[in-house]
C-alpha positions in Angstrom: 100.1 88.6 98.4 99.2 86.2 101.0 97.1 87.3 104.0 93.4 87.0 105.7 90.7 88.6 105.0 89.4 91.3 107.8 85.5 91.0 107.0 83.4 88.9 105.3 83.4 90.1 101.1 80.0 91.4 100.3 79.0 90.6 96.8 77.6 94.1 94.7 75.7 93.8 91.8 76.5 96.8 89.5 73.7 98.5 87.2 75.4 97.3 83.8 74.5 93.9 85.0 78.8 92.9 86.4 79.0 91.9 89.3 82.3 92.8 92.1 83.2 92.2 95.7 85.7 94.1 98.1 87.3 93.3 100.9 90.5 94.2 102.9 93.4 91.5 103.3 96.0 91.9 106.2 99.6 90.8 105.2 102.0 89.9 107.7 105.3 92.1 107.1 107.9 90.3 107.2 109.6 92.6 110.2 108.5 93.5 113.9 107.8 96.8 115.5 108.3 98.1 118.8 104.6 96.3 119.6 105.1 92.8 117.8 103.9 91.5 114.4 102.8 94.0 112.3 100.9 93.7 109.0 99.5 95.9 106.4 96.1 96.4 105.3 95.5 96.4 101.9 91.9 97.0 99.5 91.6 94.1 97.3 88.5 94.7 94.3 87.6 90.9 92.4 84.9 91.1 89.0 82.9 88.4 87.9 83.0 84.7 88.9 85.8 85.3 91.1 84.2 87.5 92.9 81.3 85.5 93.3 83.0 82.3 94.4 85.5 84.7 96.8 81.8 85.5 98.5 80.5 82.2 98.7 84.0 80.4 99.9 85.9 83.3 101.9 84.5 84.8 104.8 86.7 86.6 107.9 89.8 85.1 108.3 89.8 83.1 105.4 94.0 82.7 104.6 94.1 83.5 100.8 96.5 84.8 97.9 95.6 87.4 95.7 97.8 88.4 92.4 96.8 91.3 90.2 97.9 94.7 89.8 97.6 97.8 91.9 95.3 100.8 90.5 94.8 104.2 92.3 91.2 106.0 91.8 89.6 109.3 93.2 86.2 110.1 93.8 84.4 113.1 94.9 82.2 112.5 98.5 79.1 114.5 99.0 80.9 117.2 101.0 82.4 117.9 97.9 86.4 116.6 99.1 88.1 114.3 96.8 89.1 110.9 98.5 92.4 109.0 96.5 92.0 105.3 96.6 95.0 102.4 95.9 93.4 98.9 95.5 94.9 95.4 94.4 92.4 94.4 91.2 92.6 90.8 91.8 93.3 88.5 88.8 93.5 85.3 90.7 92.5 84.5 94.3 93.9 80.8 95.8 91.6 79.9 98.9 94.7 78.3 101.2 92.3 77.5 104.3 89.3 79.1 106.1 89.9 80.5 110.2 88.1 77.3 112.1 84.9 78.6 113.7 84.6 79.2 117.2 82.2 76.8 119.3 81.3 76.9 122.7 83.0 80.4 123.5 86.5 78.5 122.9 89.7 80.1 121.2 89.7 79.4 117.7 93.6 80.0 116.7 94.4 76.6 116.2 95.3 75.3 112.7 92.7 75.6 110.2 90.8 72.4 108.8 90.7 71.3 105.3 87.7 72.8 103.6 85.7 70.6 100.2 86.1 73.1 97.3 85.1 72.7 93.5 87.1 70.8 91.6 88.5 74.1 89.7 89.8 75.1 93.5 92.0 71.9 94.1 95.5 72.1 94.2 97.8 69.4 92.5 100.4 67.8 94.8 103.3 69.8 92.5 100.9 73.4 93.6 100.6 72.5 97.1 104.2 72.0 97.2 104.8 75.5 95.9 102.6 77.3 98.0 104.6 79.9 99.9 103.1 79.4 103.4 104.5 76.6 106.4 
């Protein structure tokens, strides 16, 4: 999947010592309602280092792709009702670009600029090339 990220990831460190961040990713469908563009709004969970560098280089509106697989969950609340959860586990997250930070109370939907990444976050030429976005 290929969308932005709605809020900034937090990062949780978990009692057993792992480490996970959540966030929600809105993907554009690729057909328009009565209103427009519409997208869906899906739970994405990462572990470990990913999740810790999907913290540190994603933040709102951060365009990335996420592959995985889907797993549904329940948990009881306090009230005692039992809440069903579907979440993407992500596997691998590609950071395609950041949302460009608005300065001086201007619009900030213009294309977003190239931001310096870890070697280990580079694209080749041949990936770029392959990436499923315009």
């Amino acid at each position: 999947m290929i969308g932005r990220i709605t809020k900034d990831p937090v990062l949780r460190q978990l009692s057993e010592g792992r480490v996970q961040a959540s966030f929600v990713l809105a993907v554009t469908r690729t057909f328009k309602n009565q209103k427009g563009e519409d997208a869906d709004f899906v739970l994405c969970t990462v572990w470990g280092k990913l999740a810790e560098n999907t913290v540190k280089y994603c933040g709102k509106g951060s365009l990335i792709g996420v592959s995985g697989r889907i797993q549904s969950r329940s948990y009881q609340k306090e009230d005692g009702s039992r809440v069903f959860v579907t979440e993407v586990v992500g596997e691998e997250v590609q950071f395609l670009a950041t949302k460009p930070k608005v300065e001086n109370n201007h619009d900030a939907t213009t294309t977003a600029p190239e931001i310096e990444l870890p070697n280990d976050f580079v694209f080749t030429e041949e990936e770029q090339r392959e990436l499923p976005i315009t």
